[in-house]
ChimeraX commands (.cxc) that place a marker at each C-alpha (Angstrom):
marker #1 position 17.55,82.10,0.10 radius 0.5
marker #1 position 14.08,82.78,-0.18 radius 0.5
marker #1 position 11.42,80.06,1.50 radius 0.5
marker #1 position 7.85,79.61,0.04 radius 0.5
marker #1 position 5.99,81.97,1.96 radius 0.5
marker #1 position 2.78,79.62,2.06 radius 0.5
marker #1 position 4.86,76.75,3.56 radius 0.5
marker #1 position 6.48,79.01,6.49 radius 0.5
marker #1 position 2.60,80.67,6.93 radius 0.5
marker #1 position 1.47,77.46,7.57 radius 0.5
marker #1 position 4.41,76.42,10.09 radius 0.5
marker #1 position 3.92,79.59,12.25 radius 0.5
marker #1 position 0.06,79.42,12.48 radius 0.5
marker #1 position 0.39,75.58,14.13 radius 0.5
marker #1 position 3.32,76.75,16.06 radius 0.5
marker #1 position 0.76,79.46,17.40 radius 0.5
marker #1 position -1.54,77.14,18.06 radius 0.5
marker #1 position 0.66,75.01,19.71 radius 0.5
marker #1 position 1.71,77.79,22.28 radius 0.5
marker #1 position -1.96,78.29,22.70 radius 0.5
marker #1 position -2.75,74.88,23.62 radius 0.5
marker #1 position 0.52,74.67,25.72 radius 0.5
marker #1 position -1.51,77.16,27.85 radius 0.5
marker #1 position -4.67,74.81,28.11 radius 0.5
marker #1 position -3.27,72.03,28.82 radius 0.5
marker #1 position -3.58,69.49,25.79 radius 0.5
marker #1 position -0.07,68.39,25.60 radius 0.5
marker #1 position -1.22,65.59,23.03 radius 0.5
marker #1 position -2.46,67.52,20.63 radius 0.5
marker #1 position 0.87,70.17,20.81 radius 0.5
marker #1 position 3.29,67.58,20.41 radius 0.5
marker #1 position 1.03,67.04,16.73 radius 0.5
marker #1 position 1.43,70.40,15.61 radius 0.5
marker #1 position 4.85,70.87,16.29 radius 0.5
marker #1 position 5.76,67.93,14.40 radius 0.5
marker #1 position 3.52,69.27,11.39 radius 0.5
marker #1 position 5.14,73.22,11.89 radius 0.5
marker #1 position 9.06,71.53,11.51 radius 0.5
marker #1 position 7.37,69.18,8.76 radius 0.5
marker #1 position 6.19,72.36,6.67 radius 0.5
marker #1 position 9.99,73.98,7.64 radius 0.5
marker #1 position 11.76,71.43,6.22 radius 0.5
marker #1 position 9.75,70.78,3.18 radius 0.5
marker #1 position 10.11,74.65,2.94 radius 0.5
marker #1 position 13.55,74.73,2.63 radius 0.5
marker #1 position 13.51,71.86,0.37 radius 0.5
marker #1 position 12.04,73.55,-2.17 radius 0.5
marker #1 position 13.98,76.35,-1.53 radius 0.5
marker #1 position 17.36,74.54,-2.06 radius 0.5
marker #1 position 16.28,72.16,-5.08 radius 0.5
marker #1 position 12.77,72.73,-5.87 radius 0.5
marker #1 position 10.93,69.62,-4.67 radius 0.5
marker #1 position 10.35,67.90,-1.21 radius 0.5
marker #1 position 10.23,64.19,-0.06 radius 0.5
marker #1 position 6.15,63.41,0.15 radius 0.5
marker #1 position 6.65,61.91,3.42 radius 0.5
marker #1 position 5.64,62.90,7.36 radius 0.5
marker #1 position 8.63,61.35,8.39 radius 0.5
marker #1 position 11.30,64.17,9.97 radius 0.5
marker #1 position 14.30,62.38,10.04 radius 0.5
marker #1 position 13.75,61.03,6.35 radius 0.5
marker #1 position 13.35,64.94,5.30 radius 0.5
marker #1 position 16.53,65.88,7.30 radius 0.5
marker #1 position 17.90,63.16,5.60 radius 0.5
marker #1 position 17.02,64.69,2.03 radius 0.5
marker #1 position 18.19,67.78,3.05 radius 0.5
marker #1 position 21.39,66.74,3.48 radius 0.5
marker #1 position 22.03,64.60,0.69 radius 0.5
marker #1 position 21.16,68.04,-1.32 radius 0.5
marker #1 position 24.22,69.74,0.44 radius 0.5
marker #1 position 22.67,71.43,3.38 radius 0.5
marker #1 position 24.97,71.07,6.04 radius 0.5
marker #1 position 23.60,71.86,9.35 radius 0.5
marker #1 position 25.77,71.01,11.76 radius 0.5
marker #1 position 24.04,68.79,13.95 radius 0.5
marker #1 position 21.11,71.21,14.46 radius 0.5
marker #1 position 18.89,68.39,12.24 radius 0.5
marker #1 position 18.58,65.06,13.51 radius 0.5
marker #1 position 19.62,62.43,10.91 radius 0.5
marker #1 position 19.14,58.68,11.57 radius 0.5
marker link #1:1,2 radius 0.2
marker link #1:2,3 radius 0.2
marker link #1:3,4 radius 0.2
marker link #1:4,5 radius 0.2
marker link #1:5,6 radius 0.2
marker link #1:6,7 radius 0.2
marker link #1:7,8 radius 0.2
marker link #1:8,9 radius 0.2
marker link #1:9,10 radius 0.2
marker link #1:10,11 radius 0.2
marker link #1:11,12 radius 0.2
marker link #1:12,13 radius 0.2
marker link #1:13,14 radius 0.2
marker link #1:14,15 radius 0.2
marker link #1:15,16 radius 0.2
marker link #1:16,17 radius 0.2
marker link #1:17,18 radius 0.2
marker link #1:18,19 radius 0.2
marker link #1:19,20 radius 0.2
marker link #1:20,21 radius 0.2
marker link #1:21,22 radius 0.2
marker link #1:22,23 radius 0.2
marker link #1:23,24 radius 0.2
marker link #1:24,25 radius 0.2
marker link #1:25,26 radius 0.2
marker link #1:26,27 radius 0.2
marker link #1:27,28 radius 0.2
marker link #1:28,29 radius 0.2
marker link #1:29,30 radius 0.2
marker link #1:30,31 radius 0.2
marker link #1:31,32 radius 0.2
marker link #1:32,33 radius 0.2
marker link #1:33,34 radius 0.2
marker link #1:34,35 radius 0.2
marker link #1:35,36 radius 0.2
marker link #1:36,37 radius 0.2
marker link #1:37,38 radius 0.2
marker link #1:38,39 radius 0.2
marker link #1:39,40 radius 0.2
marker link #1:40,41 radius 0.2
marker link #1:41,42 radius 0.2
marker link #1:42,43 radius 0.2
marker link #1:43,44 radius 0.2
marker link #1:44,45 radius 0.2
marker link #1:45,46 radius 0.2
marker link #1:46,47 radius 0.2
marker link #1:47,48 radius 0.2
marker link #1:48,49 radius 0.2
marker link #1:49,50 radius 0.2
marker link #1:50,51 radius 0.2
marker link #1:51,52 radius 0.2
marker link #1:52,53 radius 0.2
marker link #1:53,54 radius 0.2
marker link #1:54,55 radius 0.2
marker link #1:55,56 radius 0.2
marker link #1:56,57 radius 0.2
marker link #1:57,58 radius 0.2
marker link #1:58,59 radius 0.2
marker link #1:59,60 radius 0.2
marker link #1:60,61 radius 0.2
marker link #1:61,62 radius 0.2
marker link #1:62,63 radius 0.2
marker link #1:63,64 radius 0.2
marker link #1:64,65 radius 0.2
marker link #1:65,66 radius 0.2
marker link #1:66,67 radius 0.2
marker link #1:67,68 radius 0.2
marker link #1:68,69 radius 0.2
marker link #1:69,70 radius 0.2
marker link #1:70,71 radius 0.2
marker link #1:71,72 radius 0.2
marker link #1:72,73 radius 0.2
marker link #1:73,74 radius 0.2
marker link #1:74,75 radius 0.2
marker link #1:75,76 radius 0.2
marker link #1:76,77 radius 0.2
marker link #1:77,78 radius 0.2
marker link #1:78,79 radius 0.2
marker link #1:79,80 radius 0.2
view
């Protein structure tokens, strides 16, 4: 399975950036981009595995999608 390149770009640039500002200190703002890196991951494989994604922010509502389509992962996605 192939993932949309642009989608898993995106993800590793904030998780860069996240590292980065692990370093200086701004917690806050690290916590924000890894919730937007695992939101572009999930909406990545999404699209891989059916072609469309959930327009939502919510994580646990696109774990949730991803298993109705059949991806089992288990455990390693929280659900509910």
């Amino acid at each position: 399975m192939e993932l949309p390149r642009e989608w898993i770009e995106r993800a590793g640039f904030l998780m860069r950036q996240a590292r980065r500002n692990i370093e200086e200190g701004a917690y806050w703002f690290v916590c924000f981009e890894v919730h937007q890196a695992v939101e572009f991951y999930l909406k990545a494989l999404s699209i891989s595995l059916v072609g469309i994604h959930p327009y939502t922010h919510d994580l646990v509502e696109l774990s949730e999608f991803l298993r109705e389509a059949g991806l089992c992962a288990g455990g390693a996605l929280p659900v509910g």
